[in-house]
N, C-alpha and C positions, 0 to 999 in steps of 0.2 A: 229767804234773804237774797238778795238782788246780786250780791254779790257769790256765792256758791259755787263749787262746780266750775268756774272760771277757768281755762286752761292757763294754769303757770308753770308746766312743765315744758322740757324739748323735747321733739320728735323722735319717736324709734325706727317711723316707716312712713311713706310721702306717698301722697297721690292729691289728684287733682279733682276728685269727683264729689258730688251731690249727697253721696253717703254719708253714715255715722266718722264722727272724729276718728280722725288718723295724722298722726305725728312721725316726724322725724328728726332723729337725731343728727347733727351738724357735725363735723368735726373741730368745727373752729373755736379755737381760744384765742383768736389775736385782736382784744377787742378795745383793748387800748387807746384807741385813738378813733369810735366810733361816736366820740360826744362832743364834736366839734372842736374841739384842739388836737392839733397832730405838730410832726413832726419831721422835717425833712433828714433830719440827724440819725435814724434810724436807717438813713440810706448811706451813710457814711460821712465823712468830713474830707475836703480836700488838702492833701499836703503834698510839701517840697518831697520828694525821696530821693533820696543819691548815694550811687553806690562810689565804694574806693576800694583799690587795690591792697595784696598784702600789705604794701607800703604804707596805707593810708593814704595813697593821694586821691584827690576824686576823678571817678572817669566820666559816670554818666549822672544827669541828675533831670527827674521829669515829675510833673502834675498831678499825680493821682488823686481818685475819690476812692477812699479807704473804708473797706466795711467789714468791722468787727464783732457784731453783737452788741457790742456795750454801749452806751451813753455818758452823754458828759452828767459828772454828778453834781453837778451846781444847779444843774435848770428844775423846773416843780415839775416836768413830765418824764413821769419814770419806767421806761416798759419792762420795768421787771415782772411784771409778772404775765408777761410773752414766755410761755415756754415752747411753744411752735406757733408758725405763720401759716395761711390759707395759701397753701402753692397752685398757682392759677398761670397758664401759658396766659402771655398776653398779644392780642392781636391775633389768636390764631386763625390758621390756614381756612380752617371749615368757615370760618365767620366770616375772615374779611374778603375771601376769594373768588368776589361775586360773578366772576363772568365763568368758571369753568363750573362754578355748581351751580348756577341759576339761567344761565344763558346760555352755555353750548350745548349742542346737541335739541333744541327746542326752538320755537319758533319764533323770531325775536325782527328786533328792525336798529341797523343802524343807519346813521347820519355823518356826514363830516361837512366842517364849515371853515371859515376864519376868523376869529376877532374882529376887532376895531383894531389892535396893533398887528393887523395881518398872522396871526400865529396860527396853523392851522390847530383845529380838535377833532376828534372824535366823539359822537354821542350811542350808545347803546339802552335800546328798553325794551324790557320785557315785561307781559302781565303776567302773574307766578301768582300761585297759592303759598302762601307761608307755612313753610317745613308741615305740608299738611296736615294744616289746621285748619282750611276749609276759609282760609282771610284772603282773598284775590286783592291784590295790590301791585303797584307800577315798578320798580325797581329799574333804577338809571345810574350810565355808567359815565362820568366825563372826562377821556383822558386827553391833558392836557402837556406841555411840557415841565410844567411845574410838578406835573403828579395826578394821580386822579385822585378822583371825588366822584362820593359814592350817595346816594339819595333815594329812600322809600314813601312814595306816594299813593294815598287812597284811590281806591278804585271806586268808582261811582259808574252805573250803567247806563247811566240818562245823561251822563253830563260826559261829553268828549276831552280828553286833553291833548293838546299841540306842542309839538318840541318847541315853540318857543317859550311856551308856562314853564314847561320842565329846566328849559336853560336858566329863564327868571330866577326860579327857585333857586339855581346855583348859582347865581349872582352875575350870570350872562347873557346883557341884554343890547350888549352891545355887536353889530357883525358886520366883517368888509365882503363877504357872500356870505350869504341867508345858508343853515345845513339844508342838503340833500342825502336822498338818501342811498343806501350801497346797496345793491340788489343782489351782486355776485356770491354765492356761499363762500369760495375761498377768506373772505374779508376774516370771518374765526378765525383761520389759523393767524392772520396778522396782530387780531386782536389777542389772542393768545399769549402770543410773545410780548405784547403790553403788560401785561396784566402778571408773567415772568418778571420782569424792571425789579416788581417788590420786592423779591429777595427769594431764594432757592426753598423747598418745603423740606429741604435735608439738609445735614448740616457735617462739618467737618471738625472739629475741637485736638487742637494738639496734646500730650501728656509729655511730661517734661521730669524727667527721676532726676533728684539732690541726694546727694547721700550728705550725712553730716558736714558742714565746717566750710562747706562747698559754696563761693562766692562770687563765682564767675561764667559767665553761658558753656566758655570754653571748656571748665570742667563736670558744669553736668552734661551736655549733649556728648561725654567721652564716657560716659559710666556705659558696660558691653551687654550688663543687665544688670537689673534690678533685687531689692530683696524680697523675702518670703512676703512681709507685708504688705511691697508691692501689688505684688502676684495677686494677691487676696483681693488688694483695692481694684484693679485690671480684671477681676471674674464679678466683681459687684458691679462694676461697670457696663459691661456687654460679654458677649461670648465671643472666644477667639476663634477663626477663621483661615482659611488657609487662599491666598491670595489668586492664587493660579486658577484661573475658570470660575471665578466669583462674578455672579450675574446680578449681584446687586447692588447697590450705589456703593461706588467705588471712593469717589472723597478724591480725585487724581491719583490715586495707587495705581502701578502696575498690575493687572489682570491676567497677564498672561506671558511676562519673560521674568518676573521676580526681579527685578532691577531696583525694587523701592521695599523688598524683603519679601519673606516667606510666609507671614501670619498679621496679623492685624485683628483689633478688638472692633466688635460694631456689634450697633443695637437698634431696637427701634422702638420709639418711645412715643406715645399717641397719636402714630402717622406715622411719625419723622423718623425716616432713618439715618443713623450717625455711624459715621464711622471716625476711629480714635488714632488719628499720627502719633505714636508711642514711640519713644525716643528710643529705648531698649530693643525695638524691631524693625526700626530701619535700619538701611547698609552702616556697617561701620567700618570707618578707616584707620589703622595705625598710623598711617604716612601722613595723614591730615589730621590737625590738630584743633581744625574749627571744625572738624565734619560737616561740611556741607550740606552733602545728600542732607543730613538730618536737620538742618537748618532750614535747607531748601522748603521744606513742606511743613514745620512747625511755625518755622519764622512768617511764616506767609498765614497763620492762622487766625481769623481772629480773636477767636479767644484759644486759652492754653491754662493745662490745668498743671499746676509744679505740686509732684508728691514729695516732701521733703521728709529726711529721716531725720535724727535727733529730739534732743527734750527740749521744751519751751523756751528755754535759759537760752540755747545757741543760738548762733548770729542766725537773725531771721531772711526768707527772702525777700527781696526788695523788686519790680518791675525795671528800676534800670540798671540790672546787672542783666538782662537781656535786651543784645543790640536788634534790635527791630522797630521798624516804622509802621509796620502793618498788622501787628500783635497792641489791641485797644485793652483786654480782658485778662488778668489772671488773676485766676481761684487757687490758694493758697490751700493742700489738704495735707496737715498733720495726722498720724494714726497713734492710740495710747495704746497701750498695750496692756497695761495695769487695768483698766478698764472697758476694755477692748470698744472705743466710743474714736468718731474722727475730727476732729475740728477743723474749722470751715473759714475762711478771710477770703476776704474781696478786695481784688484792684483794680478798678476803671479809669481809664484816661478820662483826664478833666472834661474835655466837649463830651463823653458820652453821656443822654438822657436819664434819668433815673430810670432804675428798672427794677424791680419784682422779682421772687419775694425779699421780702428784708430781714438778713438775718435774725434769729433768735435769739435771746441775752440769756447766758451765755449758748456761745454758737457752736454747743458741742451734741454730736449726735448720739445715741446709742444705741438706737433702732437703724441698723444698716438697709433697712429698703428706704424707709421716710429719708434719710440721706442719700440715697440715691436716686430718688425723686426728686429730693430739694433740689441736688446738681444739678442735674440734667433740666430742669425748669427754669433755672438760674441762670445758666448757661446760653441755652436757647433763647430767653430774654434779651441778656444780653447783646448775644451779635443784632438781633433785631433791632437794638436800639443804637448800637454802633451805626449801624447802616444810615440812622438818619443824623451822625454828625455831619458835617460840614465838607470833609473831607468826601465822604462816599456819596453825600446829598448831590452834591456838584456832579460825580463822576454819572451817576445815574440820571439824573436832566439832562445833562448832556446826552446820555446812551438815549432816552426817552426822544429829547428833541430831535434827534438825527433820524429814529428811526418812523414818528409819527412826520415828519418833512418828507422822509422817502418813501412812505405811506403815501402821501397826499399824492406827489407828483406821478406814480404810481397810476392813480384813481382819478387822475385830470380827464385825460381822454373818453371815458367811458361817462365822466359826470357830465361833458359836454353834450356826447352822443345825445342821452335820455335825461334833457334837464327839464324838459317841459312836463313828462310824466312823472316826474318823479313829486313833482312839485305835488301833482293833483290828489296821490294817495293819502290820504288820511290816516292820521298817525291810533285812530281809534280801532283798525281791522284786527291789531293783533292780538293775537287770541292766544292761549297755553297750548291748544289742542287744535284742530284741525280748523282749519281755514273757512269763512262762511263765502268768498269769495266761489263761485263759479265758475270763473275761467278756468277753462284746463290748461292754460300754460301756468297760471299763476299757482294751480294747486300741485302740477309740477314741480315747477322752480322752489317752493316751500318743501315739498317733499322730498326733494334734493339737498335740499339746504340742512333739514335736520339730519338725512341718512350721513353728509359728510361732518358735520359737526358729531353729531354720537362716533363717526370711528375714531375722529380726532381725540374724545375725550376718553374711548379706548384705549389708544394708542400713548397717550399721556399716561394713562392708570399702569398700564402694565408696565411703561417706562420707569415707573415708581415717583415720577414728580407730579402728583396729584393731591392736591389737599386733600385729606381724608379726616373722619370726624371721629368720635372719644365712643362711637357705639361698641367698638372692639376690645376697648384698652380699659374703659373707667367707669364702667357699671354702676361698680360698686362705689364709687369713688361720693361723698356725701357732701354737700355743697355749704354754704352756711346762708345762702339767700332759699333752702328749698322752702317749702310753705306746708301747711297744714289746714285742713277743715274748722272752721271756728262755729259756723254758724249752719244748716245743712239748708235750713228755709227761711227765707227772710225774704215776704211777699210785697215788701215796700219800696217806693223812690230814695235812693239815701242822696240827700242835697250836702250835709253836712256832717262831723263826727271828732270825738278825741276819747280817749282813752280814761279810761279810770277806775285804778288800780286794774285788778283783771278782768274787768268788762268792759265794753264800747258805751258810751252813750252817743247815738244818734240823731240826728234831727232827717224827718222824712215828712212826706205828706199827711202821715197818721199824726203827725205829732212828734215832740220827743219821745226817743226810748230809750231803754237800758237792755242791751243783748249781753248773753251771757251764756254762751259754751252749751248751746240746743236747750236752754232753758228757758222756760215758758215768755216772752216779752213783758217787760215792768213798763207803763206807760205811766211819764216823768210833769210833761206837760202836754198839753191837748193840740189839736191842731189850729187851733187861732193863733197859738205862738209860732210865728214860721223866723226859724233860726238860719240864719246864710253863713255864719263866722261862729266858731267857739271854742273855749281854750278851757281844758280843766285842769286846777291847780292846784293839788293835793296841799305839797306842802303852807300855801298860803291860805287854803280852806276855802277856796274862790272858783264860782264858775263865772268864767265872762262869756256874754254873745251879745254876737251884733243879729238885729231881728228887724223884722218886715223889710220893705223895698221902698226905693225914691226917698221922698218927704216925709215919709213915717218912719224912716228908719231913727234906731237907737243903738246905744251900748247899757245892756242890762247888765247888772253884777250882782251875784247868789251865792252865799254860803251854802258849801259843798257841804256842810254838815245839816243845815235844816233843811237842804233838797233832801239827803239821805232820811231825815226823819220822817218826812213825808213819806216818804217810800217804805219805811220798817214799818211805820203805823196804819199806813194806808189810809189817813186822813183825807186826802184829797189830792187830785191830779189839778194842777196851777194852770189859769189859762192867761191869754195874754192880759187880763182884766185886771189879776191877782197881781200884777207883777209891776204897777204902778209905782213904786217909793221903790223897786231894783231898777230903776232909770238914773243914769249916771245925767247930771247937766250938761249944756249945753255942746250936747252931741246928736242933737236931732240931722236928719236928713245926713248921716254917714254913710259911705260906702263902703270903707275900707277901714281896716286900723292894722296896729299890729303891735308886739309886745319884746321887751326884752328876753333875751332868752335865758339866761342866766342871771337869777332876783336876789343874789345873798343879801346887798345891802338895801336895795327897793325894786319896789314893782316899777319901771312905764311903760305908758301906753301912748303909744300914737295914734291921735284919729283925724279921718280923713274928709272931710265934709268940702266935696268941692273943690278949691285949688286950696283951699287951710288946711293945717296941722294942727291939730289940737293938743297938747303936749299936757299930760296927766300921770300924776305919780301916787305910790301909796308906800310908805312905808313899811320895812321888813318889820312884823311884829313876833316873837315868839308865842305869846299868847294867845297867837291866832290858829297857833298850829292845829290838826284835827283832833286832840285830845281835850283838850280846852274848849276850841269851839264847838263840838258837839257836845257842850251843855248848854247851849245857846236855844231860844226858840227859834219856828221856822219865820215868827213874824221879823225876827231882827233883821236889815240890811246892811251889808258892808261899804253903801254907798259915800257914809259922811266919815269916812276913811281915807278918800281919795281926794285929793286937793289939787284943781287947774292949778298951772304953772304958768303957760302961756301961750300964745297962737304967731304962727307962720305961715306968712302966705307964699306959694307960689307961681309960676304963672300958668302954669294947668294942673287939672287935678292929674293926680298919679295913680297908675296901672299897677306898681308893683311897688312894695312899702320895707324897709328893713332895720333893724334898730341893731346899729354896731358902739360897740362897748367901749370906750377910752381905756387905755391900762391906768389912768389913775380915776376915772370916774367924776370928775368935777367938772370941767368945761371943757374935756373931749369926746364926751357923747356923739356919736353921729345921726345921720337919721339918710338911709342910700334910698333914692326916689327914683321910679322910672317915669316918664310919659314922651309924650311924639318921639322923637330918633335917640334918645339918651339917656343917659344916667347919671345922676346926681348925688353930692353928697349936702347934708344941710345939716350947720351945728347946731344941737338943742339950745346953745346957751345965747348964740347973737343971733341963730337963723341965715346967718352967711352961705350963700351955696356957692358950689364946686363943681367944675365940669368933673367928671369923672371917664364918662367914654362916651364918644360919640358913636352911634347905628350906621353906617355905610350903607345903605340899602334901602329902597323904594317903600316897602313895608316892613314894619316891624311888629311880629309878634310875639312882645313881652313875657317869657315864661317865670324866672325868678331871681330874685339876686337872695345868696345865703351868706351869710358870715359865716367864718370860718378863722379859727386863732392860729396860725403856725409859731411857735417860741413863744409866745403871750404876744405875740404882733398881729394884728386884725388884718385882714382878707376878706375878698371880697369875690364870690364864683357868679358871673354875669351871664344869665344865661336868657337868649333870644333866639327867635327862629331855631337853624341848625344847630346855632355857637353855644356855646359855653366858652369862658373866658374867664383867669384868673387873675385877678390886679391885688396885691398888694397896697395897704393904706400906713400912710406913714406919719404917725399922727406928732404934732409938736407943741412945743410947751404952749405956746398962746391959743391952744386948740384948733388950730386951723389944719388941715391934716395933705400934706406934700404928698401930691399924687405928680407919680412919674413912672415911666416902665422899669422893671425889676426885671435879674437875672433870673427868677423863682418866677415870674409870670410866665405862662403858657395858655396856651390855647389849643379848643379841638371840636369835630364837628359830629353831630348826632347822626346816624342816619334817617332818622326821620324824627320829625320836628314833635317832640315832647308836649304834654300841656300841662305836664309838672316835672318838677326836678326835686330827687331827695337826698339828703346826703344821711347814710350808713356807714360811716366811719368805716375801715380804710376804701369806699365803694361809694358811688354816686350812680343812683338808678333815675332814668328817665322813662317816664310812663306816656305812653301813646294808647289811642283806642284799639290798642291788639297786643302787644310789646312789652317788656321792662327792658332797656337798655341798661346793661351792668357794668360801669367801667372803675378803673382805679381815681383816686382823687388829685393822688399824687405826679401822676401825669397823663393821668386822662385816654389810656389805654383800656381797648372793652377788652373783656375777660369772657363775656357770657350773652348773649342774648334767648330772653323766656317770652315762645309767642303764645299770647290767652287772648281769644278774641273774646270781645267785648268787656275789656280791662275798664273798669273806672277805679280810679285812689280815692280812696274813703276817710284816712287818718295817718299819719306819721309821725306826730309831735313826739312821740314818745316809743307806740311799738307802728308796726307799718300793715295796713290795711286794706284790704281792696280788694274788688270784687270782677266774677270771671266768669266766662262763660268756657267751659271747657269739661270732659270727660277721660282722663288716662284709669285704665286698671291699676288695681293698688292692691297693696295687701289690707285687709278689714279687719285683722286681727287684734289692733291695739289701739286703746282710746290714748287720749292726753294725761288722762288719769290714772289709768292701768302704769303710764308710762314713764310718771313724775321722777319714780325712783333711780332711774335708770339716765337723768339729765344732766350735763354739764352744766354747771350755775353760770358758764359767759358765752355761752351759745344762743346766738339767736335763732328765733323760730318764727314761724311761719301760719298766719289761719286763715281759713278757707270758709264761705258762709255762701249755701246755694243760695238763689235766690226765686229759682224755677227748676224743674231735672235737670238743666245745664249750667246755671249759674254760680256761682259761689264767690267766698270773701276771703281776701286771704291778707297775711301779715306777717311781718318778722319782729318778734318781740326783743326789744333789748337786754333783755335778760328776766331767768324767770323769776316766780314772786310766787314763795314756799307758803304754802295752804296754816293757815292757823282758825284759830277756833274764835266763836265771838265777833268784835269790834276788830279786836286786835287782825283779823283776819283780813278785813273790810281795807284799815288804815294802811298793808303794806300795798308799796310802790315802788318801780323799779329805782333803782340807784339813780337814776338821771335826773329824776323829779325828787326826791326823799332828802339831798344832802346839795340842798340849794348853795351851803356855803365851801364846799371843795372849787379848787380854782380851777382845777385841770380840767372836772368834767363838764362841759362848755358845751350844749347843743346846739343847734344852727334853726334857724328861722325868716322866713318872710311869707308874705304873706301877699292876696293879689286879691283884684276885684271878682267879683260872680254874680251873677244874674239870676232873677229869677225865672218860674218858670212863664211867667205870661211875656217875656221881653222876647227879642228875635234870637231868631236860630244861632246867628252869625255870634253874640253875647251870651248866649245857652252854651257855649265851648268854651267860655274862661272860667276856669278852676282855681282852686288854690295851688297855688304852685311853689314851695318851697323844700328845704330839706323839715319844715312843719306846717303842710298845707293842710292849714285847719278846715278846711272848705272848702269843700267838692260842689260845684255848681248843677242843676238839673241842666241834663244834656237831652237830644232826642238820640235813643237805639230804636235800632228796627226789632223785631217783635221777634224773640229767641222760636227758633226751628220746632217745629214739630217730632221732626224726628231726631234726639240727641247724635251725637260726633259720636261716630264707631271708629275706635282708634286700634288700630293693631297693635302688638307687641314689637313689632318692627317698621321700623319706616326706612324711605330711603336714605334721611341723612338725616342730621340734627338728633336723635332718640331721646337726648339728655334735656331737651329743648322744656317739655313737661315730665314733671315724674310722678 
């Protein structure tokens, strides 16, 4: 049976290797919002808050975003059943801190230039191996006074690259002087203190005691201590310390005359050391009645945690019963006692970003370490995200523009000196390791350069403001993107693929197949059917593909029950010959299509022939479903089902295809098109198009646009080149849809340019030919970067697929199947398929799909596909052009690129090593990078 043995369980134990199946299990249950409808309401709601005096008069009254656990109970998205979130630092140290972990201390080359509006920059590149994984790649750094910008580029041995490509790519192609380059090693440590602007790797959090009833800063910053369950919250927290001759990050306390008290709480938390201003242990005054001192250094924090005593019923805290301008954050921590569990509130100043995680419904803990991870995660978010309101955005441009100006004027004299040489050196010498240059001044001057850069990043380490990485702290800690072995050998080109039920169906140069968890390959259809596009549709009992290339292209449509037939009776393998009356009309010579992505009420389909849209629909049938249709023969097609609706032209054919949903479904259909600089919205019912965004930029390469619903409202994530871009569509009664920029729009940049985008609810992974780029969706903060060289995406429509070139030790102890029992049912997982002793295929399933007996076994499907008519669960989709293999190189790297890129295009790899990647137990940084 073709379907058997399928891996629908999660993981117990992760590795990355070649071997028999090996799983692991995830922690995460926050899956809620992983099928394309989410919610920003889970990050709080904004209100008026204002406090008043005994009197009741009001004194103070401000903005907050308020975050409670709970949700409004009117909307159809309910995260009840969130009983804990995926706690992820976002933005960390080790990830985004490219110049002390990739660049200092190694051999590197910077530049400095000016604009067209005379601004001076900084440029830094180095060619590095990725967190050794054997990927050599260019890694550039552009600090500018707006900020830097950070950018990973392929390393190619034959082909040279020039700081001017690398500026292009960042969108700098304009200069009032051409960059030179800085030869002197001192330039690190300046560059250093750039690269510092971002914000400190330690952090300082106020704590603030209320005892009951207590409604004024005056009288909690007067409480002389705290109660027992303080105390308790204060040792859950960090360990207390004795001030005096404390050599470690201090937070501005006194060290050594006790002027700011005697003891202090501090911790450190994957890296970061914190240290805690507790109100109860700084100086107290009788004589002063606003105590200061303790004002001085809480009020100045950015964030501040208030432990409040009393039962729920008492008057709550509010953020403006504390007079401070410079306090953005306070986490509100109640303790029960009856159930010894703490509960958790959030208040953020209105400009602050949304930030991670989001509380739990309800937001009560009872596991005190998981809640003191949550804090502390919470926390440290937090001020991250403060730092980029407006307020502190400002203060830091300006800190940045002053000191890259006094930079520059600095390095005038010296650029003048040696302008003529500087010019002549070719930006292609620089090497990771040692120099091929022969002069002995030049191997010199480099061997200078790294000895001061490594003391400087000494001297940084032991200072303790060194971003440092999770190999120490989180081991153990289990991820919900880790992956698993699916397939151990799979000796074929994969062009294309989707999911069905628990096996892959493939399309490859052998032909279709059907892979299945190291079981034997079911060959589907022969290799004259060459498949570039395909969607398998459980619930509608439909497989669609788009097949052959140019003018012989089609859109074929098959009942997924008489292909199964075929397969259980072993009647015959279909070649393209057979498949004559599965030709949909007047879809010849297509390139492109693509599909709605949620079909309660009908199937369409968009196809793409040239600059027209061919617009085709088929009604939802229950009778169609797989119980029903598999009494169907294999000769039946589901072709005279599907009924043309109508055609739209427009003025080029389109790169990237997307079908966004109307909320009443009548004449607000959309249809989002990319091609030369833009993006397009086109209405299915008049064919009216809409500018939607314009490309800013000399080239554009088109990666994906995904629908996405926030509150039942359509969205739209624009992703080209570096960018990603979220716009908001606003659809109105005469179906035209009021595009304009939104408070909820954002935007953020990849580090290196994707050739797919997926979205995995609360997470959107960008896959590059070595990379998954892991970031949040909600505001586009990376969480994680996983480097596999020789990455291709295989399938995501449904679980997530792809294939790798990589070796990590693993434990071998436990299959998928050993391990079914032991799985969380809303845990994604992950599979891994070699494809040579170094390759493999890997995937995160959306959830698993419990082994039955028979048909009934065959028929289950995850929830995403199964229950076509729930409103909530909404996946996301688009879809892009791909090439085959006899077209050029340069069109052999357009993929499918969506958060459902049905279609992986054949690409050229170079030809996997001889000898497999011997990977240590330890590396120097990254460890969690493969597992």
């Amino acid at each position: 049976m073709p379907f058997s043995g399928a891996p629908g369980s999660l993981p117990a134990s992760c590795c990355w290797c070649p071997a028999p199946l090996r799983v692991l299990c995830s922690v995460s249950e926050d899956l809620g919002c992983r099928r394309g409808e989410f919610s920003r309401k889970h990050y709080g709601s904004v209100e008026l808050l204002i406090s008043s005096d005994a009197d009741g008069a009001i004194q103070r009254a401000g903005r907050f975003r308020v975050e409670n656990g709970t949700s409004d109970e009117n909307t159809d998205y309910t995260p009840g059943t969130w009983h804990r979130t995926d706690v992820h630092l976002e933005n960390p140290e080790y990830h985004t801190r490219w110049y002390f972990k990739y660049f200092l201390g190694k051999v590197h080359q910077n530049y400095v230039g000016t604009d067209a509006e005379k601004n001076p920059f900084f440029l830094s590149v180095v060619l590095s191996d990725q967190n050794n994984q054997r990927v050599p790649q260019y890694r550039s750094i552009l600090w500018r006074k707006t900020g830097t910008q950070k950018i990973c580029l392929p390393y190619c041995p034959t082909k040279t690259l020039s700081v001017k490509s690398i500026l292009s790519a960042m969108s700098l192609d304009k200069f009032e002087k051409s960059p030179r380059e800085i030869l002197h090693p001192e330039i690190q440590k300046d560059l250093l203190v750039l690269e510092e602007q971002e914000g400190s790797v330690n952090f300082k959090f106020g704590v603030l005691y209320a005892k009951d009833g207590q409604l004024t800063d005056d009288e909690m910053f007067s409480n002389e201590t705290g109660s027992e369950s303080f105390q308790r919250f204060l040792g859950l927290m960090g360990d207390k310390i004795t001030l005096k001759g404390w050599t470690g990050y201090r937070g501005g306390l006194d060290t050594k005359n006790d002027t700011t008290g005697s003891f202090s709480i501090y911790t450190v938390y994957q890296g970061h050391e914190i240290m805690f201003h507790v109100s109860t242990m700084l100086p107290y005054s009788r004589e002063n009645k606003q105590q200061v001192e303790r004002k001085r250094h809480i009020g100045n924090d950015i964030v501040t945690i208030v432990f409040q005593e009393g039962e729920e019923s008492s008057p709550a805290f509010k953020p403006s019963m504390i007079r401070s301008h410079f306090t953005h954050i306070f986490a509100l921590v109640r303790y029960n006692k009856q159930n010894d569990s703490y509960r958790l509130k959030i208040f953020s100043e209105e400009s602050v970003p949304l930030f991670g995680p989001p509380l739990p419904s309800p937001p009560v803990f009872t596991n005190h370490q998981e809640f003191r991870d949550f804090v502390l995660v919470k926390l440290i978010n937090g001020e991250k995200a403060t730092l980029e309101t407006p307020t502190f955005a400002q203060k830091r441009q300006r800190t940045l523009d002053m000191l890259i100006r006094s930079l520059y004027q600095d390095l005038m004299p010296d650029l003048h000196k040696v302008n003529n040489m500087l010019n002549r050196r070719s930006f292609s010498d620089v090497l990771p390791e040692s120099p091929k240059s022969t002069r002995k001044k030049e191997e010199a001057r480099q061997a200078e350069f790294v000895r001061l850069g490594q003391a400087l990043k000494l001297k940084t380490t032991v200072k303790g403001d060194a971003p440092t990485n999770l190999a120490t702290t989180s081991l153990c800690k289990k991820e919900p993107w880790e992956s698993q072995s699916f397939c151990s050998n799979f000796p074929h080109e994969v062009v294309c693929a989707d999911s069905w039920g628990q096996s892959l169906l493939v399309s490859t140069d052998a032909g279709i197949l059907l892979v299945d968890d190291d079981q034997p390959l079911v060959q589907v259809f022969d290799k004259t059917l060459q498949i570039k596009q395909m969607h398998v549709l459980e619930p509608l009992d439909l497989l669609i593909a788009r097949t052959d290339k140019g003018k012989d292209s089609r859109l074929l449509v098959f009942r997924l029950s008489a292909v199964q037939k075929d397969i259980e009776t072993k009647q015959m393998i279909r070649s393209k010959y057979d498949c004559r009356e599965n030709k949909l009309e007047r879809t010849k010579g297509c390139h492109l299509y693509a599909i709605n992505t949620h079909h309660g009420i009908e199937l369409r389909i968009v196809v793409a022939i040239r600059n027209k849209l061919l617009l085709v629909t088929k009604k939802y049938n229950p009778c169609n479903s797989l119980t029903s249709g598999s009494l169907l023969s294999s000769s039946e097609s589901p072709v005279e089902e599907f009924q043309y609706i109508r055609e739209i032209c427009l003025s080029d054919p389109p790169v990237v295809m997307t079908l966004v949903d109307g909320p009443t479904g009548d004449s607000d259909n959309m249809i989002c098109v990319a091609y030369r600089h833009q993006f397009d919205l086109v209405n299915e019912s008049t064919g009216e198009s809409y500018r939607l965004h314009h490309v800013e930029a000399n080239k554009v390469n088109f990666v994906a646009a995904i629908d996405v619903y926030e509150d039942g409202e359509a969205g739209l994530l624009l992703c080209y080149n570096y960018v990603c871009q979220y716009r908001k569509v606003y659809p109105l009664n005469g179906g035209s849809p009021l595009i304009q920029p939104s408070a909820s729009d954002f935007h953020f940049s990849w580090n290196q340019v994707p050739y797919a985008v997926v979205c995995a609810f609360p997470y959107i992974l960008a896959f590059t030919t070595d990379s998954i780029e892991i970031r949040l969706v909600v505001n586009g903060n990376l969480v994680h970067t996983a480097v596999m060289p020789g990455l291709q995406l295989v399938a995501s429509r449904s679980d997530i697929y792809f294939k790798a070139t990589a070796a990590v030790s693993g434990s071998p102890s436990s299959s998928s199947k050993e391990m079914s029992s032991r799985s969380s049912p809303q845990t994604p997982i992950a599979y891994e398929m070699a494809e040579c002793p170094v390759s493999s295929l890997e995937g995160l399933l959306d959830e698993p799909i419990p082994k039955t007996e028979g048909l009934q076994k065959q028929k289950k499907v995850s929830r995403r596909q199964s229950d076509p008519k729930r409103g909530a669960v909404r996946s996301t989709s688009s879809d892009r052009i791909i090439s085959s293999s006899s077209e050029s190189n340069s069109e052999k790297r357009h993929l499918s690129t969506s958060s459902d890129p049905d279609t992986v295009a054949n690409r050229e790899e170079s030809p996997p090593s001889s000898c497999p990647f011997q990977l240590t137990s330890l590396y120097d940084e990254d460890i969690i990078d493969l597992k």
